[in-house]
C-alpha positions as semicolon CSV with decimal commas, in nm:
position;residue;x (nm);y (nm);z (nm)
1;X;0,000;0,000;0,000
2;X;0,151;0,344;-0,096
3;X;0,031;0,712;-0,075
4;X;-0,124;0,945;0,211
5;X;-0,487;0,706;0,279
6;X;-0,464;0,368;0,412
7;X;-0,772;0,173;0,531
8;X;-0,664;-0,126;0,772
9;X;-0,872;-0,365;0,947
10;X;-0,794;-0,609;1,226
11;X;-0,977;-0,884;1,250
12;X;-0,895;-1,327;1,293
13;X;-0,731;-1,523;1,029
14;X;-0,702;-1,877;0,955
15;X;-0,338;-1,955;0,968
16;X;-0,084;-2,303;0,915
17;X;0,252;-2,214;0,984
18;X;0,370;-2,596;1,137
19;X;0,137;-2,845;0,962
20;X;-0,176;-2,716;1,193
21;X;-0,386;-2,473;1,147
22;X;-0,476;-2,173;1,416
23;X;-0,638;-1,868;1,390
24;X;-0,416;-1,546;1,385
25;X;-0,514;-1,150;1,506
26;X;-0,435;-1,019;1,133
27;X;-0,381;-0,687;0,943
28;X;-0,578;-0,706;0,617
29;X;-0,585;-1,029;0,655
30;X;-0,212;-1,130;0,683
31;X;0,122;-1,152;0,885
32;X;0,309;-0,947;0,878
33;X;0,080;-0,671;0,775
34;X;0,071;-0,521;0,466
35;X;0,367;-0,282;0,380
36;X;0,255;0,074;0,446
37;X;0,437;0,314;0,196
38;X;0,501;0,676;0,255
39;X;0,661;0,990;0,151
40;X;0,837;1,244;0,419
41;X;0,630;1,602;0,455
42;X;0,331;1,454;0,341
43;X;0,042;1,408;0,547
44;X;-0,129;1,049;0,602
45;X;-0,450;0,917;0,704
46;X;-0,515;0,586;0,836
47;X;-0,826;0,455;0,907
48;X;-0,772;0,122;1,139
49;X;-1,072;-0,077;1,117
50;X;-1,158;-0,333;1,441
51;X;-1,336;-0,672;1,350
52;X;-1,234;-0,871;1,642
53;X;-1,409;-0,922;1,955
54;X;-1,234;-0,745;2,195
55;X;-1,046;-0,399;2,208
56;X;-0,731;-0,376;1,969
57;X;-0,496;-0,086;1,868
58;X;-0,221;-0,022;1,616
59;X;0,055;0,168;1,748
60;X;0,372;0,323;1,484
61;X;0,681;0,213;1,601
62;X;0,949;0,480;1,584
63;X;0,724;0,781;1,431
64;X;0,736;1,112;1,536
65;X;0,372;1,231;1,584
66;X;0,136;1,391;1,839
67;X;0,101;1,148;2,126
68;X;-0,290;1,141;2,057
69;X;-0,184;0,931;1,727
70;X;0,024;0,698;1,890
71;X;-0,169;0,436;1,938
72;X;-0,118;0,304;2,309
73;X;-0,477;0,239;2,531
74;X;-0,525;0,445;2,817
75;X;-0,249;0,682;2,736
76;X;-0,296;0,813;2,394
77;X;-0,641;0,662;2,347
78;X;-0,910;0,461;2,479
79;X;-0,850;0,142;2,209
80;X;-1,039;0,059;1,943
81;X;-1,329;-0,090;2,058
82;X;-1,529;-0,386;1,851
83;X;-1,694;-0,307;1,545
84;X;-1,510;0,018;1,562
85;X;-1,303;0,258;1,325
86;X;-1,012;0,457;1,472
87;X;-0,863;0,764;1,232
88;X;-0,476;0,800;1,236
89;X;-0,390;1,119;1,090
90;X;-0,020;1,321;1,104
91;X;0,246;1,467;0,929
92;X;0,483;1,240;0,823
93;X;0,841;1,397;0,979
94;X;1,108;1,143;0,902
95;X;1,233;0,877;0,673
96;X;1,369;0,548;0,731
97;X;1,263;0,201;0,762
98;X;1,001;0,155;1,074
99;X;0,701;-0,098;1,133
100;X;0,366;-0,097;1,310
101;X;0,207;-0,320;1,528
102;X;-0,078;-0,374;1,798
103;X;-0,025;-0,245;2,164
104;X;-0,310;-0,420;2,312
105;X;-0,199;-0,705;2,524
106;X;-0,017;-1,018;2,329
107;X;-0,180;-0,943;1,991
108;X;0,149;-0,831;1,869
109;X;0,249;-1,240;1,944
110;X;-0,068;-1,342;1,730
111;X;0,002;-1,144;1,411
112;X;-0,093;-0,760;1,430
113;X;0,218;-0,598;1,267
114;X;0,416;-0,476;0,955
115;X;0,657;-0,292;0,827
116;X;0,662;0,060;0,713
117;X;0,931;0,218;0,453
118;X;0,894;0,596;0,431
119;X;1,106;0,746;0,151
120;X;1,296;1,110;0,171
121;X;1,107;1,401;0,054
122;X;1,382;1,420;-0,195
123;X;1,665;1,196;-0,339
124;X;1,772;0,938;-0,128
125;X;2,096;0,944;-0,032
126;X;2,130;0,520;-0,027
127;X;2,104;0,457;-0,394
128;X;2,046;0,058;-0,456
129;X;1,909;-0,143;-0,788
130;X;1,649;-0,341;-0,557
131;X;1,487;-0,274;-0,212
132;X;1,315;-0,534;-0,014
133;X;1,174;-0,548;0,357
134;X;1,286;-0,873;0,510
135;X;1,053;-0,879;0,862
136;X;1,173;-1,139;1,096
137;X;0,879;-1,243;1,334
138;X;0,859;-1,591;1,603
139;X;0,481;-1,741;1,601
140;X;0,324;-1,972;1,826
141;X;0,051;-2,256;1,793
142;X;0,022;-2,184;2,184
143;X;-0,254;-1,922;2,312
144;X;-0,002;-1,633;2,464
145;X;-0,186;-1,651;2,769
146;X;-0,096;-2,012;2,862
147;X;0,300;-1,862;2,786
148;X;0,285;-1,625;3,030
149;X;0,158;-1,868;3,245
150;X;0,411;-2,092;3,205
151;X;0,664;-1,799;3,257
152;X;0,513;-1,744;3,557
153;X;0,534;-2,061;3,726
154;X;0,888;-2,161;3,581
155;X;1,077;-1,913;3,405
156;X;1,289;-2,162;3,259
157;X;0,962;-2,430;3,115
158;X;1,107;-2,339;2,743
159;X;1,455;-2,346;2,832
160;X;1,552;-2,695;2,677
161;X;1,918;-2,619;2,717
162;X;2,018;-2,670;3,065
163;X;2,355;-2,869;3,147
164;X;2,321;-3,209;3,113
165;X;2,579;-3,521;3,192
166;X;2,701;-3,522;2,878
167;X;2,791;-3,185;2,880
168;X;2,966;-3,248;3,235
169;X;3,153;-3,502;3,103
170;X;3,281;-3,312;2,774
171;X;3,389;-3,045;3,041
172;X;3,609;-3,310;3,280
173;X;3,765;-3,445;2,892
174;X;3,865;-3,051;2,867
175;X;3,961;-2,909;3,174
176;X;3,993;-3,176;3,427
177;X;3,749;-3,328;3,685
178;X;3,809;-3,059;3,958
179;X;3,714;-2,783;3,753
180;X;3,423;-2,949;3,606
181;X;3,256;-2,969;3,932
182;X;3,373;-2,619;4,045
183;X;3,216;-2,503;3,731
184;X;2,890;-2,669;3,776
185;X;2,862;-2,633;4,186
186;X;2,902;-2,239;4,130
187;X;2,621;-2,236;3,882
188;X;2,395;-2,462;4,084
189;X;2,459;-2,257;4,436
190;X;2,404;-1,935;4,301
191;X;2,023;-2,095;4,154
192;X;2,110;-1,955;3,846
193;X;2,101;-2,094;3,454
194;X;2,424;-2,016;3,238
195;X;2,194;-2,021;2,912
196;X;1,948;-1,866;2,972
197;X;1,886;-1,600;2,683
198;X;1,558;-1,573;2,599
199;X;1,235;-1,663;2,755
200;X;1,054;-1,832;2,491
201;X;1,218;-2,123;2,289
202;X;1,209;-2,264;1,937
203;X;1,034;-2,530;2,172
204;X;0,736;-2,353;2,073
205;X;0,850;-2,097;1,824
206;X;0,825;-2,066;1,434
207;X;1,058;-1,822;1,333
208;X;0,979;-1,646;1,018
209;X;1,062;-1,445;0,784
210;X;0,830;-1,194;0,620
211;X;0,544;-1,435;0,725
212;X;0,715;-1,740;0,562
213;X;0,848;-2,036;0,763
214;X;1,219;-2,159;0,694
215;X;1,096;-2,395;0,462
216;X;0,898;-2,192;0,269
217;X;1,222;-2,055;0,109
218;X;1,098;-1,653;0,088
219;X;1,307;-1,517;-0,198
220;X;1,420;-1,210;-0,316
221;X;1,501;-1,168;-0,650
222;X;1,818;-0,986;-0,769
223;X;2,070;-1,017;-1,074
224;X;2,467;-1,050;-1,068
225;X;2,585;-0,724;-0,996
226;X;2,284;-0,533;-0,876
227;X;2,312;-0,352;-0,546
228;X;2,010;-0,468;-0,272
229;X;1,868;-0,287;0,020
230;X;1,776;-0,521;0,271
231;X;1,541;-0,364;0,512
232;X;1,545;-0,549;0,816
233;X;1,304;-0,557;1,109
234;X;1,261;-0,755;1,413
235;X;0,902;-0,767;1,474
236;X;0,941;-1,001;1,695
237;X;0,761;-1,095;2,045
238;X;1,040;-1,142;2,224
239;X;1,306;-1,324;2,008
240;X;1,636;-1,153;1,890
241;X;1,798;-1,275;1,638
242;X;2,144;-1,279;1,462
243;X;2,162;-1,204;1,089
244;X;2,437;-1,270;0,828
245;X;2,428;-1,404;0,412
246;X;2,702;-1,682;0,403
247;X;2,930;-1,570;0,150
248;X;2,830;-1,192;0,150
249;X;2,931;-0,888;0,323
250;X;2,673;-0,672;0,443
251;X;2,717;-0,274;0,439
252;X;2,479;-0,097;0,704
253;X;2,382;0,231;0,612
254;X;2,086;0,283;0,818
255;X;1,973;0,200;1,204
256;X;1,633;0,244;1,350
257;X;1,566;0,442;0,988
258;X;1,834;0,703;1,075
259;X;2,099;0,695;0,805
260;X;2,466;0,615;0,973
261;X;2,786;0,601;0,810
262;X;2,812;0,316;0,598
263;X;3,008;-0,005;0,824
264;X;3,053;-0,301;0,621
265;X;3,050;-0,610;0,853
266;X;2,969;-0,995;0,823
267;X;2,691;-1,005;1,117
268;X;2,462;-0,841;1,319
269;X;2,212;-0,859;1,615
270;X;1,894;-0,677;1,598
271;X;1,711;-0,718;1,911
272;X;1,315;-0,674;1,946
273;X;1,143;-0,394;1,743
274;X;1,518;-0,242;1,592
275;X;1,539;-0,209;1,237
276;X;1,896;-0,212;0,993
277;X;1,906;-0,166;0,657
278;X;2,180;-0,287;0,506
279;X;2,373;-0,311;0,103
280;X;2,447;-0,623;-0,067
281;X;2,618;-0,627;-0,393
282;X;2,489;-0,986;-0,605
283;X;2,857;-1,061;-0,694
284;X;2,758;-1,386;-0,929
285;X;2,463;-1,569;-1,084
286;X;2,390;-1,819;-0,782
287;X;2,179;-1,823;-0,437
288;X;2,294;-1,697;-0,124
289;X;2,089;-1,759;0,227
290;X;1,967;-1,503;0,467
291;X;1,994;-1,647;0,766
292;X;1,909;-1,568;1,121
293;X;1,966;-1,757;1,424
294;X;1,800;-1,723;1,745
295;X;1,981;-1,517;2,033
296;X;1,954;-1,908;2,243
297;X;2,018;-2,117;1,929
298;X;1,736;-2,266;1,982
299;X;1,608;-2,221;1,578
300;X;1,609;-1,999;1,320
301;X;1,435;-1,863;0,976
302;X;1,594;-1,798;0,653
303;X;1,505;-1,677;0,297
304;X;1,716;-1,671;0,016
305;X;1,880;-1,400;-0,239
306;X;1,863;-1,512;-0,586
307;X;1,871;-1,429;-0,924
308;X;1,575;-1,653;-0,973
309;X;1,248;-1,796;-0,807
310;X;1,301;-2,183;-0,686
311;X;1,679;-2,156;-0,655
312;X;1,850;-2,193;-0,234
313;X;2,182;-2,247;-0,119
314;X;2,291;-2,429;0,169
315;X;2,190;-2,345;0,557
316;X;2,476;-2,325;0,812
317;X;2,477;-2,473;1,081
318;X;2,357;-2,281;1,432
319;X;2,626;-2,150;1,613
320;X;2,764;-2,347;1,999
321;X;2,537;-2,290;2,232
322;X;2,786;-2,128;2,489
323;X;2,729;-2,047;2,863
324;X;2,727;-1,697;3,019
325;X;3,040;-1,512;3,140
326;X;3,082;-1,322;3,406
327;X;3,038;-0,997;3,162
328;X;2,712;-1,083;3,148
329;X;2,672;-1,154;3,546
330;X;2,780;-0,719;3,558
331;X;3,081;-0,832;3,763
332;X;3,337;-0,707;3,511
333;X;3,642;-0,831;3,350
334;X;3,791;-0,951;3,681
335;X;4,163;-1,053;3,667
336;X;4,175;-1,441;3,731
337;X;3,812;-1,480;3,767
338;X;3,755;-1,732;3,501
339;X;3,410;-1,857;3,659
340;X;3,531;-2,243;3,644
341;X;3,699;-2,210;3,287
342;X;3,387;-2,032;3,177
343;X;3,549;-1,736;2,999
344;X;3,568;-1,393;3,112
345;X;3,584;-1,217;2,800
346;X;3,295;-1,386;2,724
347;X;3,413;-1,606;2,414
348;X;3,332;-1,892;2,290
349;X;3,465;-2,198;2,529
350;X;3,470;-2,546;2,344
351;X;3,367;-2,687;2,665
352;X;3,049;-2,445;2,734
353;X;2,913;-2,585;2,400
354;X;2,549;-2,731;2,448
355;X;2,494;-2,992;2,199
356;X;2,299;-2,904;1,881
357;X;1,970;-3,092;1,913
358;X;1,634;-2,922;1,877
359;X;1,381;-2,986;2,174
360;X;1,133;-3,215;2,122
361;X;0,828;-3,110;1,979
362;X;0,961;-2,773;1,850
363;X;0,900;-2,592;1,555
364;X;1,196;-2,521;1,375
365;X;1,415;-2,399;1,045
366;X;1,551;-2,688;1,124
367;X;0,994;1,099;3,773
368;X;0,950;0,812;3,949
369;X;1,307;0,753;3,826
370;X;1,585;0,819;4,024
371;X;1,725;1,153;3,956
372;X;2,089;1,196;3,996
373;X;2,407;1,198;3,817
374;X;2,545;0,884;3,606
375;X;2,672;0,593;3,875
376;X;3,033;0,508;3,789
377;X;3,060;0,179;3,588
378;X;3,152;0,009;3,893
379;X;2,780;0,079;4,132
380;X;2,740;-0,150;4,374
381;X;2,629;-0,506;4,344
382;X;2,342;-0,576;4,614
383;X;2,359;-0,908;4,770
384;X;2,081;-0,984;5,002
385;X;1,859;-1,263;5,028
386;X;2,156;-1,473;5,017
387;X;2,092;-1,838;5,261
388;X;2,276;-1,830;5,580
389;X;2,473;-1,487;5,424
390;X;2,558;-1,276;5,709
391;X;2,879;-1,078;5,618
392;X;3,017;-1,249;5,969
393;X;2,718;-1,154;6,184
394;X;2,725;-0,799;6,125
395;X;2,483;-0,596;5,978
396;X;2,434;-0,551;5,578
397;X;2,680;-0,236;5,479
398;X;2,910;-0,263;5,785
399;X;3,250;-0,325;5,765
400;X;3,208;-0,714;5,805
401;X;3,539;-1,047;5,762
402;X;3,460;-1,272;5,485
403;X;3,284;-1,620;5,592
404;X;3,562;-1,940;5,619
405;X;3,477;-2,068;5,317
406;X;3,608;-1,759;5,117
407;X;3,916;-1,829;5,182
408;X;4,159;-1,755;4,914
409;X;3,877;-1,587;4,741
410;X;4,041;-1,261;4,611
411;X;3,798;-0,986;4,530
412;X;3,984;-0,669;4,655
413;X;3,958;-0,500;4,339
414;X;3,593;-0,449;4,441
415;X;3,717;-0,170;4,697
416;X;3,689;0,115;4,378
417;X;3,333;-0,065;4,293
418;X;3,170;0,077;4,596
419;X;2,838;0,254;4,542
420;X;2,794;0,577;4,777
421;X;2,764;0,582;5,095
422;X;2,381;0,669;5,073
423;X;2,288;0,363;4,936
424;X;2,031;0,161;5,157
425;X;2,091;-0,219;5,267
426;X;1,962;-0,533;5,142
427;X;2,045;-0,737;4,799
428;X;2,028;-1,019;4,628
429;X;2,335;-1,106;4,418
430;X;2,155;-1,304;4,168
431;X;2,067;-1,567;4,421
432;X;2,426;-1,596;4,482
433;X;2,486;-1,758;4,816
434;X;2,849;-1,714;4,984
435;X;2,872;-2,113;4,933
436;X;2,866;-2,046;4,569
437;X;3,123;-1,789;4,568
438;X;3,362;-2,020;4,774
439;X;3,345;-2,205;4,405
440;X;3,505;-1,905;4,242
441;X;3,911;-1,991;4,216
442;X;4,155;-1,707;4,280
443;X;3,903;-1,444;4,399
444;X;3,975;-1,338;4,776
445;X;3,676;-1,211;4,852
446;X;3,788;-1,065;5,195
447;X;3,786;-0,650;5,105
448;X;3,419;-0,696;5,019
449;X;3,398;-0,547;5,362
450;X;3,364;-0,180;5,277
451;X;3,127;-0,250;5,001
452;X;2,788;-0,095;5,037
453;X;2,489;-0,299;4,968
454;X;2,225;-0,159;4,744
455;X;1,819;-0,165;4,851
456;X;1,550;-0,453;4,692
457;X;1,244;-0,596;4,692
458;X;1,060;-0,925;4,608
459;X;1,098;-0,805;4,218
460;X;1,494;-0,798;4,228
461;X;1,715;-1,067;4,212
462;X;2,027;-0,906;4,151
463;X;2,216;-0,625;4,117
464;X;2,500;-0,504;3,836
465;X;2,843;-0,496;4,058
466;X;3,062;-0,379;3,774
467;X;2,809;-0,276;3,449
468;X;3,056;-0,212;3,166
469;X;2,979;0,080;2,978
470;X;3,144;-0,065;2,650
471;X;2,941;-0,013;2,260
472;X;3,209;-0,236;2,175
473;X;3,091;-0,553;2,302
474;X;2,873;-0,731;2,044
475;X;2,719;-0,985;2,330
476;X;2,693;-1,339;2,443
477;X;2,715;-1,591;2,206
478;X;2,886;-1,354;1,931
479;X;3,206;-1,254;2,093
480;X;3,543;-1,403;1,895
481;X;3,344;-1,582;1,690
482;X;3,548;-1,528;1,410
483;X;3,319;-1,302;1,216
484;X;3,302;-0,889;1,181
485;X;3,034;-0,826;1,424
486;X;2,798;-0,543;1,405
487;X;2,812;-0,288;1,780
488;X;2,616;0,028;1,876
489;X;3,037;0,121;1,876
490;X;2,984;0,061;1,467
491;X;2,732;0,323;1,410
492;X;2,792;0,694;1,426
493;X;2,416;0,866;1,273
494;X;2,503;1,048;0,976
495;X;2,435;1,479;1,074
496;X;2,538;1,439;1,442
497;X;2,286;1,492;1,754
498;X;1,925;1,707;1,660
499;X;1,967;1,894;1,972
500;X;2,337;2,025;2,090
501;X;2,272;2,165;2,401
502;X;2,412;2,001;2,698
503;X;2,188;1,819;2,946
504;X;2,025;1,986;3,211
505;X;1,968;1,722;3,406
506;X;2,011;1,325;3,458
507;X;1,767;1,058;3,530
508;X;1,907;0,662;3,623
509;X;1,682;0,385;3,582
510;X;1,781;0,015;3,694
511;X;1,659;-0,259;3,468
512;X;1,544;-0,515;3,727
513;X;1,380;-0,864;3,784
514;X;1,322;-1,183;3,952
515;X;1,373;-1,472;3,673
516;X;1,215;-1,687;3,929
517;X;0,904;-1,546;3,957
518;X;0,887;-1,345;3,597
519;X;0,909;-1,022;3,801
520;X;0,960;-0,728;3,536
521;X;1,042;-0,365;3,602
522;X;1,214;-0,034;3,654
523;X;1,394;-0,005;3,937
524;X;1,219;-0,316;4,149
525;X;0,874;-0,175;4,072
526;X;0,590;-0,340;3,815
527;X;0,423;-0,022;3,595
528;X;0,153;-0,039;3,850
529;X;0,365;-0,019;4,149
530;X;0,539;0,274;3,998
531;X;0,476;0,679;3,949
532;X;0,519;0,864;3,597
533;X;0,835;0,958;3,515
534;X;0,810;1,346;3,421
535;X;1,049;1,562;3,149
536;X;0,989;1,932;3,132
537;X;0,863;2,004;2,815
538;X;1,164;2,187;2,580
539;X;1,450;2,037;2,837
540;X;1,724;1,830;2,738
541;X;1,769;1,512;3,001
542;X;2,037;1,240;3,000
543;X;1,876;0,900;3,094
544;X;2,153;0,632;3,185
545;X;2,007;0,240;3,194
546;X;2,191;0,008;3,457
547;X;2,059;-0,350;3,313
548;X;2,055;-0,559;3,632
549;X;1,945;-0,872;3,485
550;X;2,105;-1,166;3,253
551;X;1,910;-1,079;2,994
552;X;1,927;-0,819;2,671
553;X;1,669;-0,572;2,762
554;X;1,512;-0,333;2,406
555;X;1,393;-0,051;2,605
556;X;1,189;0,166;2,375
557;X;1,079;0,520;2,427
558;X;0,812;0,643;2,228
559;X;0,723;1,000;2,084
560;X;1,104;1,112;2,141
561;X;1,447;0,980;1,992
562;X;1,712;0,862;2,214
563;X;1,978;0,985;2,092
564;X;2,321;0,682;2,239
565;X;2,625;0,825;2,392
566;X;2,966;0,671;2,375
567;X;3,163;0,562;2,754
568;X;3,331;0,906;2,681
569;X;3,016;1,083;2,655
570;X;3,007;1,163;2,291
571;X;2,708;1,148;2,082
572;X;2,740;0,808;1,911
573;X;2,383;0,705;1,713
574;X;2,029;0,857;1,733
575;X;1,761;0,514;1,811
576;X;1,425;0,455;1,920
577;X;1,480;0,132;2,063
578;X;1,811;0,087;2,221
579;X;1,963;-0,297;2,350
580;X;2,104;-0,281;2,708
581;X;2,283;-0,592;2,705
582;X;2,316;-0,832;3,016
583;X;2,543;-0,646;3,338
584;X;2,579;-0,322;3,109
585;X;2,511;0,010;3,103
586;X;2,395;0,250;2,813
587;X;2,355;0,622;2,821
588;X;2,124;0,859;2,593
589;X;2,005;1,217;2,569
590;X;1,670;1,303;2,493
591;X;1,514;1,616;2,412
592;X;1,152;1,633;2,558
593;X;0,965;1,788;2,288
594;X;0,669;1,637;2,239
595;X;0,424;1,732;2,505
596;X;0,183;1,423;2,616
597;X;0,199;1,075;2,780
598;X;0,451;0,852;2,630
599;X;0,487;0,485;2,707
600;X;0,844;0,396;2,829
601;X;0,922;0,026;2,800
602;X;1,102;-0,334;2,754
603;X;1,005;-0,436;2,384
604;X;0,998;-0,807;2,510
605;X;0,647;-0,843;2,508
606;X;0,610;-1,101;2,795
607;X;0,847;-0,875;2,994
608;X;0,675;-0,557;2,915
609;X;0,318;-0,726;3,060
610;X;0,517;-0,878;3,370
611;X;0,561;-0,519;3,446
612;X;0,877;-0,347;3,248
613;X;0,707;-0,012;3,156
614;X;0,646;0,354;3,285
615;X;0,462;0,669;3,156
616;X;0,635;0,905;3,058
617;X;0,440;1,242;3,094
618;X;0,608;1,577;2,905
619;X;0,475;1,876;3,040
């Protein structure tokens, strides 16, 4: 669909993505969506039709636009109700590569989204011979209700990768009995799981690709020579995915629709609801795969550049399904502290492979903020909650003699890591109990006495000790893996920042939860536990995200563009969905110039409604 009116309507579609067929929440009848066309200055209507039974919404991912045409219930608009028609109309101020999709509880999972291309009022600057959208998206046969569910009472139910014996004895083959148990009784005292990276598994999942399952084959057609803009979106639930074309490199040129300087790399991550568009150049008359992996390696989709319909080349293999590091635990690159052989730096470790078997059953391809100035990289890491854990009797932020069985344990480096002395008492270090730490060779943890323990409640399980600050690290699972790896380091937006006034003032927001309980939120607090965060309309704000979890969190704000800084400060790429990956820190400006009430949120969907979001009111 191209020009300024567009008539959508939601309504249920039959559907047979695995051999069965279900009934999916549809745009126009299909998923993804149909692709919305635009044109930058113009002004668009869009009349968003509801057929279903219940309320539904379409909200535009990315646009800039009065908050009254944003699409979210209860804070732009009521919903659409059934039966209903809802008119969308605003100037179109941008161009870029963006997507739409439903903001009305887990219809997003069932099928209400697609992608939108808006094209520059005048020439474009990325000139290419063919331009296609290639919309990655995970589906389920399951009802998302019995998910979250599931979530609920085991966080880990679609997790089909936990350690097994095998993998225990691979591990004693490679590094020797002793540290094969150290490495598995430190896991299994701090109650924590060393792969978990995502919440929902190919155990259920059907990862697609523009709507098409792996073996569908979707194709896009292009001739030896030709250049090819691939505009990619994750329109995803809650799956990220890693992208690469065996046998191609891949030049990015654009990031969350904002053009960047042109980085030509072999890979890439794109987390939930972030968009790249990269350059290909067809270099011969033969078929190359587009492939993209699962952030947990549990499956994957694919489609296929070609010169001609019918033709595929061959699928690579998933990449080792390797363990956490202590990166992404936020303790930091600590000298010696190899977590039982597990790898600091986070590479990949030979014997922290998972085999490569798919579970069974799967479907496969094959101001309520804190406001205060930035922490230092190195802000506290709470440990309360901890079994038997009393810092020698003494009471949590006194100075307090490591327990007996730390022995040895040397962990005075933490002495610089302490957070102020304001901080309140409490913690949970990732369920870490002291026991577990005793597992951690050549860390003395005995000047751990003048740390000062950070406040929590039921909805924390853990704190960042050391968050890195780092654009440089591409993430678990893709570090040293011997390909050129796409970072947020990678992209500097083309033009600089839109607004180059300093910040007036800084706002820090911890990205918290309790895996055990699927306990999302902001700073220990569920959106309903939590007041608006305000911005005074016209002022310029730095917003720095501590992510106190294991898990990549796509925090997206909308109405505004966050606009990433580099560890020095510096104004490094302008996003409306930025990744904060596990133990890490990010930092953005934003100017607050769009008065209204703005959701402010994890893009994991299942995270979002266990509580990851806060309004954001500009007034």
């Amino acid at each position: 669909m191209q020009g300024t009116e567009f008539d959508l309507a939601i309504g249920s579609t039959p559907v047979n993505f695995t051999g069965k067929e279900r009934h999916a929440t549809t745009v126009n009848g299909g998923v993804p969506g149909p692709l919305l066309r635009m044109r930058e200055g113009t002004t668009v209507t869009l009349r968003v039709t509801n057929r279903l039974a219940e309320d539904s919404s379409i909200h535009w991912h990315g646009l800039i636009l009065p908050f009254e045409m944003d699409g979210v219930p209860s804070f732009s608009f009521p919903g659409i109700g059934p039966g209903e028609t809802f008119t969308y109309q605003f100037k179109v101020q941008q161009s870029g590569t963006y997507w739409y999709h439903s903001h009305s509880r887990f219809q997003e999972q069932t099928g209400v989204y697609g992608p939108i291309v808006i094209d520059p009022a005048g020439p474009d600057p990325i000139q290419a011979d063919r331009d296609y959208v290639v919309m990655l998206s995970d589906w389920t046969d399951d009802e998302p209700e019995w998910i979250f569910r599931r979530l609920k009472q085991s966080s880990d139910f679609f997790n089909y990768q936990m350690p097994t014996v095998g993998d225990f004895f691979q591990d004693v083959r490679q590094m020797g009995l002793s540290k094969a148990f150290e490495k598995r009784r430190m896991w299994d005292q701090m109650r924590m799981n060393p792969t978990d990276l995502g919440d929902v598994s190919g155990a259920t999942f059907t990862y697609l690709t523009n709507g098409t399952s792996p073996a569908g084959n979707w194709t896009a057609i292009a001739r030896p020579g030709e250049r090819v803009r691939l505009r990619f979106i994750n329109g995803a639930a809650t799956s990220i995915f890693d992208v690469r074309i065996p046998g191609l490199k891949m030049t990015v040129v654009s990031a969350d629709g904002q053009n960047v300087e042109p980085v030509t790399v072999d890979e890439f991550r794109i987390s939930v609801a972030e968009t790249y568009d990269v350059v290909v150049q067809m270099p011969d008359d033969r078929a190359y795969t587009i492939f993209a992996q699962s952030i947990d390696r549990s499956g994957y989709t694919r489609g296929t550049l070609a010169p001609r319909l019918g033709m595929s080349a061959a699928v690579p293999e998933m990449d080792p399904k390797t363990w956490l590091s202590m990166v992404d635990m936020g303790m930091g690159n600590m000298p010696g502290h190899d977590m039982g052989a597990m790898n600091v730096q986070g590479s990949p470790q030979p014997s922290a492979a998972m085999g490569q078997s798919h579970p069974p059953g799967g479907q496969h391809g094959g101001a309520a903020g804190t406001t205060a100035t930035s922490p230092s990289p190195g802000a506290g890491h709470a440990m309360h909650d901890m079994p038997g854990h009393t810092m020698g009797g003494a009471t949590p932020g006194a100075a307090q003699a490591a327990p007996s069985g730390m022995a040895g344990h040397d962990m005075s480096a933490m002495n610089s890591q302490s957070t102020p002395a304001s901080a309140q008492g409490g913690g949970n270090m990732a369920g870490h109990t002291m026991e577990g730490m005793a597992g951690m060779s050549g860390h003395d943890m005995s000047s751990m006495q003048d740390m000062t323990m950070l406040g929590t409640e039921p909805g924390v399980d853990s704190r960042s000790m050391a968050p890195s600050k780092s654009l440089s690290d591409p993430g678990p699972r893709l570090r040293d893996n011997g390909r050129r790896v796409l970072t947020y380091a990678d992209l500097r937006t083309i033009g600089g920042p839109i607004d180059q006034r300093p910040p007036s003032r800084e706002i820090t927001l911890r990205l918290t939860g309790n895996m055990q309980r699927f306990i999302w939120g902001f700073d220990g607090k569920k959106f309903h536990e939590a007041e608006p965060v305000y911005f005074k309309y016209g002022e310029r704000l730095r917003v720095t995200l501590i992510n106190d979890s294991m898990m990549n969190h796509p925090i997206h704000l909308h109405g505004m563009w966050s606009e990433v800084e580099n560890e020095n400060g510096q104004f490094q790429v302008r996003k409306h969905t930025v990744n904060v990956q596990p133990g890490k820190q990010l930092t953005f400006q934003v100017t607050a110039d769009a008065i209204g009430q703005w959701a402010f949120h994890c893009h994991l969907l299942y995270h979002m409604e266990a509580g990851m979001f806060r309004k954001v009111i500009v007034a």
